[in-house]
C-alpha positions in Angstrom: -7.8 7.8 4.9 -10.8 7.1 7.6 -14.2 5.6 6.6 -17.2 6.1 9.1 -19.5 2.9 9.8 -21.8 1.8 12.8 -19.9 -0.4 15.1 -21.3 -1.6 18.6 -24.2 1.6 19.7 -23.3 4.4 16.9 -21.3 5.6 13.9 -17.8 6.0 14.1 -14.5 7.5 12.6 -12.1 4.7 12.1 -8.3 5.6 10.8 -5.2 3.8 10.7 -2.5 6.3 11.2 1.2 5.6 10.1 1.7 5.9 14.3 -1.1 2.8 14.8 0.1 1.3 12.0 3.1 1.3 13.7 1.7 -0.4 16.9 -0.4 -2.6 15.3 2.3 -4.2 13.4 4.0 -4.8 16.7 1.4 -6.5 17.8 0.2 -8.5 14.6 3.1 -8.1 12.3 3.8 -6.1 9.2 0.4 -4.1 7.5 1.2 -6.2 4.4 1.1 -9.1 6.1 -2.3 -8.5 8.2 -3.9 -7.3 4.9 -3.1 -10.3 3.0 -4.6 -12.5 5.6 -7.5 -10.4 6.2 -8.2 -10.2 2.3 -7.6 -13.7 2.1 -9.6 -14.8 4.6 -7.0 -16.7 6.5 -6.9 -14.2 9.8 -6.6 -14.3 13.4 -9.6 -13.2 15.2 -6.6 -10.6 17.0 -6.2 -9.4 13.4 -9.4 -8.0 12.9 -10.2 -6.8 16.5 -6.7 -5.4 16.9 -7.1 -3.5 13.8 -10.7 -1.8 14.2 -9.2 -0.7 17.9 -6.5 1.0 16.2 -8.5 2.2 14.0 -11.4 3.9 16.3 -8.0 5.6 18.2 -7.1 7.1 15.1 -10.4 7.9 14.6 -10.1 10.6 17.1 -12.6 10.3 18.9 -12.5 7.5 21.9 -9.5 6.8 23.8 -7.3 4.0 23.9 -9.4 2.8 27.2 -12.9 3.3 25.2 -11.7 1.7 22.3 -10.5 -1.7 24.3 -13.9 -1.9 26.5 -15.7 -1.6 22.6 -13.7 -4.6 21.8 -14.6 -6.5 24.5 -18.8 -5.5 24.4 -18.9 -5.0 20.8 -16.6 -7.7 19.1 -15.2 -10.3 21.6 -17.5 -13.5 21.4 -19.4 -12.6 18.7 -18.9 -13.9 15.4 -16.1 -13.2 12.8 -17.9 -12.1 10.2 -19.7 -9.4 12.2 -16.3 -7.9 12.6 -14.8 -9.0 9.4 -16.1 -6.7 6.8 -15.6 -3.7 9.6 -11.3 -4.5 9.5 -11.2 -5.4 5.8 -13.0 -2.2 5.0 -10.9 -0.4 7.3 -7.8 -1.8 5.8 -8.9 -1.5 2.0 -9.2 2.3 2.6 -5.5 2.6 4.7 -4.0 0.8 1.9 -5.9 1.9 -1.4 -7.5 5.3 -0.1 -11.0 6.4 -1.7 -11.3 5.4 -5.3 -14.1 7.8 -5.1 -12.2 11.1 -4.0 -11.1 13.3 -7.0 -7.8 14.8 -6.3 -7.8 18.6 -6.1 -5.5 20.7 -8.7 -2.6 21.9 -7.2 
């Protein structure tokens, strides 16, 4: 499920893929786990960054190169919260999809 918010100069597509959910978990341990903290407010400031960089990869449209230099301009140094709502979102919607999309009749 991808959600579309402003981040850094413009709207974007963000997505968690089961293929970044993959490598995000390598890097900040099982999806579960990083939601709970996130939700809970007990995160890692590489939880929420690493997630929204997965997330604008999935997106499809910036590269893995794009989305780390975003990281660095748009979320490194700034403060949590400006980023926080952006992963939490991002995660809510991976894990619970759109309460708001009717499912079509098969």
């Amino acid at each position: 499920m991808a959600i579309t918010a402003f981040f850094g100069d413009q709207e974007y597509t963000f997505k968690l893929t089961p293929a970044l959910i993959r490598e995000l978990e390598a890097k900040c341990g099982p999806i579960g786990a990083i939601a709970q903290r996130v939700f809970a407010r007990a995160f890692s400031q590489a939880d929420l960054s690493e997630v929204i960089r997965h997330a604008l990869i999935g997106g499809g449209n910036v590269t893995p190169k794009r989305a780390a230099e975003m990281i660095a301009a748009y979320a490194d140094g700034r403060p949590l919260i400006e980023i926080y709502e952006l992963a939490a979102k991002i995660l809510e919607r991976t894990l619970f999809g759109n309460p708001n999309e009717k499912e079509t009749p098969k």
